[in-house]
N, C-alpha and C positions, 0 to 999 in steps of 0.2 A: 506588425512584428513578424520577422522572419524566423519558422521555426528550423531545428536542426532535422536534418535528412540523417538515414541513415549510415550515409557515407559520411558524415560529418562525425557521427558518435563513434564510428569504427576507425576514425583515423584519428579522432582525440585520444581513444582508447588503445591504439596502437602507440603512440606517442610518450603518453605518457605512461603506459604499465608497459611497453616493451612488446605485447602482444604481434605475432605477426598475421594472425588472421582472425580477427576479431570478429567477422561479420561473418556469422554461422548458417542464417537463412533471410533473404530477403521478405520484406513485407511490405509497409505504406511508405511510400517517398517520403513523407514529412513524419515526425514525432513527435508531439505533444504530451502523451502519457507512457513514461516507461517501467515496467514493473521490475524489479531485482529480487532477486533470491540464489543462495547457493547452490539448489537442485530444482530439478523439475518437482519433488514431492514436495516441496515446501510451498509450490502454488495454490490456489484456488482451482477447480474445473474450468471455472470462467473468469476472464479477468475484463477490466475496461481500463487498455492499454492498447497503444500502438505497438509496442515492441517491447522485447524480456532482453533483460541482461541475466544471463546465468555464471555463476564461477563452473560450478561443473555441470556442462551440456550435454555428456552423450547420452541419456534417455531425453532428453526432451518427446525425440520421435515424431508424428507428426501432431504432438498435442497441441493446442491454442493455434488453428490454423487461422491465416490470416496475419500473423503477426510476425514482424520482423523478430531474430532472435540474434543478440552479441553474446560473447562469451571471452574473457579470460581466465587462467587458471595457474600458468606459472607465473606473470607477472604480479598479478593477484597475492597471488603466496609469498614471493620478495617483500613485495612492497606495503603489504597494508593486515598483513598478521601478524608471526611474529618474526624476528630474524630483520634484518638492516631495514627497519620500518621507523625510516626518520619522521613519517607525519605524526606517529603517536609521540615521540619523542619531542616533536615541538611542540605538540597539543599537552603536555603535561610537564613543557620546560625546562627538559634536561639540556644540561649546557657538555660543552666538550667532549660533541659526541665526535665518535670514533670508529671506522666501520671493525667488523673483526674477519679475517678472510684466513682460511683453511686451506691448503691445497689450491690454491688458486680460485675459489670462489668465495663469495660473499657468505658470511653465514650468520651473521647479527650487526649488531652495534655495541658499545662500551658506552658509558656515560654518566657523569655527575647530575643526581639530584637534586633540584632545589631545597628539597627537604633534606632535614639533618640525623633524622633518628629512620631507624625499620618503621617502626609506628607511622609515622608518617609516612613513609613512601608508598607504603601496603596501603592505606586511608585512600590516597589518591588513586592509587591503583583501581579499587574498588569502586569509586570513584566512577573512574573514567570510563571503568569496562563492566559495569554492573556483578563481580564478581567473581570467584578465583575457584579452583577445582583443588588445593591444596597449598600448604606451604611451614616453613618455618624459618625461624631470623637467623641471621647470620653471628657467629661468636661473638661477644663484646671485645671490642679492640677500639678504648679513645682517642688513640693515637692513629686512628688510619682514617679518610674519607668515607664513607658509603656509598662507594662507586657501584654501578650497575651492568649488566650485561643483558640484551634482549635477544634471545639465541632460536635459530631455527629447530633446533634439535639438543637432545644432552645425553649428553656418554659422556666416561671419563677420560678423553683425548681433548672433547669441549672444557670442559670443566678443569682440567689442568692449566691449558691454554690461557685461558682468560683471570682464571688468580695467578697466575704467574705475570699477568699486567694489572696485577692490582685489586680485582674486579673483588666485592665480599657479596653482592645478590644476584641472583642468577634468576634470569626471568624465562618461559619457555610456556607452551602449549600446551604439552603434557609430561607429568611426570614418569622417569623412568627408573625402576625399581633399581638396572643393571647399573644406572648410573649414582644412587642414592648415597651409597659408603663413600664413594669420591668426593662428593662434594661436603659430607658430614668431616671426614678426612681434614678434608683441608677448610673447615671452619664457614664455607659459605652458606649465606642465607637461599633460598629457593620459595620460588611463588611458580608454580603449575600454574597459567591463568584460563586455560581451557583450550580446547583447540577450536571447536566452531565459536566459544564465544569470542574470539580474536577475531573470527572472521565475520560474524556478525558485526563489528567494530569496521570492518574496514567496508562491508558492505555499505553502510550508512555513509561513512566518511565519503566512498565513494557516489554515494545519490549526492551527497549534501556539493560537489565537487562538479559535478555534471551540469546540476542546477545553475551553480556556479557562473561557470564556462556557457550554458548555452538559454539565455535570456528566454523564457516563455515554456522551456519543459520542463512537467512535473513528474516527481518520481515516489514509488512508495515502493519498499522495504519491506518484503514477505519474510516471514521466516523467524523471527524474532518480536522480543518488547522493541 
């Protein structure tokens, strides 16, 4: 079995999160064991790994010498938190998603439920991501779908924006106090789901994805359950 090189993780990891310089310090040609975590404090002193994927690297410093170390952090943030993060969206089978863009960037997605009530879609939620940092449902309206929105951020420019395409839940990282009258306003539900717990979610997603892709490396997920 041929394992992946470092050049191999850094240009899947370029590839597919967009990353343009992924490979932050050279270490062993080959990979076998790669450790993730969001920061350097989230590590152990010592690890038994060939190489660290970090979201955010700059203390790493010269800690766990020897070891190769990758790193993404905007791509990262697009793709596998909250904000146009379609793999959580296929992983919990919302259908007719829809990206949502501001000013000319990406800044969530729209999306129908498989579930038919709050109840439900909060269940699964929970579900998926171990969890939520706050929330409340959206005004009762039989007549409308319980369409969804998964937003990088919330102010009241997001939150107009998106019930004016329908949208009654509003999903995001963290709750924001400036934003709270806007969305009560105009009747929508809101679920804070946490902001590292999103990222711990995409962490995983991303070991379980690696694995995936490169037959023979193992990977463990610091940082979290």
């Amino acid at each position: 079995m041929t394992l992946p090189t470092l050049t191999d993780l850094a240009r899947w990891l370029g590839a597919k999160l967009g990353e343009s310089e992924p490979l932050r310090r050279d270490g062993p040609t080959e990979v076998r064991r790669l450790a993730l975590a969001l920061e350097p404090a989230d590590l152990p002193p010592t690890l038994e790994a060939d190489a660290l994927f970090l979201h955010r690297s700059r203390r790493v410093g010269d800690g766990w010498p020897g070891l190769g170390v990758l790193a993404a952090h905007d791509g990262f943030d697009d793709q596998l938190t909250t904000g146009p993060n379609h793999r959580l969206a296929r992983a919990l089978g919302w259908s007719d998603v829809r990206e949502v863009i501001r000013e000319g960037k990406r800044v969530g997605i729209s999306a129908t439920p498989p579930q038919g009530t709050w109840r439900e879609v909060r269940e699964a939620l929970l579900a998926e991501l171990g969890g939520e940092d706050d929330s409340w449902p959206p005004a009762p309206d039989p007549s409308l779908p319980l369409r969804l929105a998964l937003m990088n951020a919330m102010n009241p420019g997001l939150i107009a924006q998106v019930a004016e395409d329908g949208v009654r839940l509003y999903l995001t990282g963290q709750m924001r106090p400036s934003a709270v009258g806007a969305a009560r306003e105009r009747g929508l539900g809101v679920i804070a789901l946490g902001h590292r717990r999103t990222e711990l979610w995409g962490l995983r997603r991303l070991a379980r994805e690696l694995e995936e892709a490169f037959l023979g490396l193992e990977t463990r997920v610091y940082g979290g359950a």
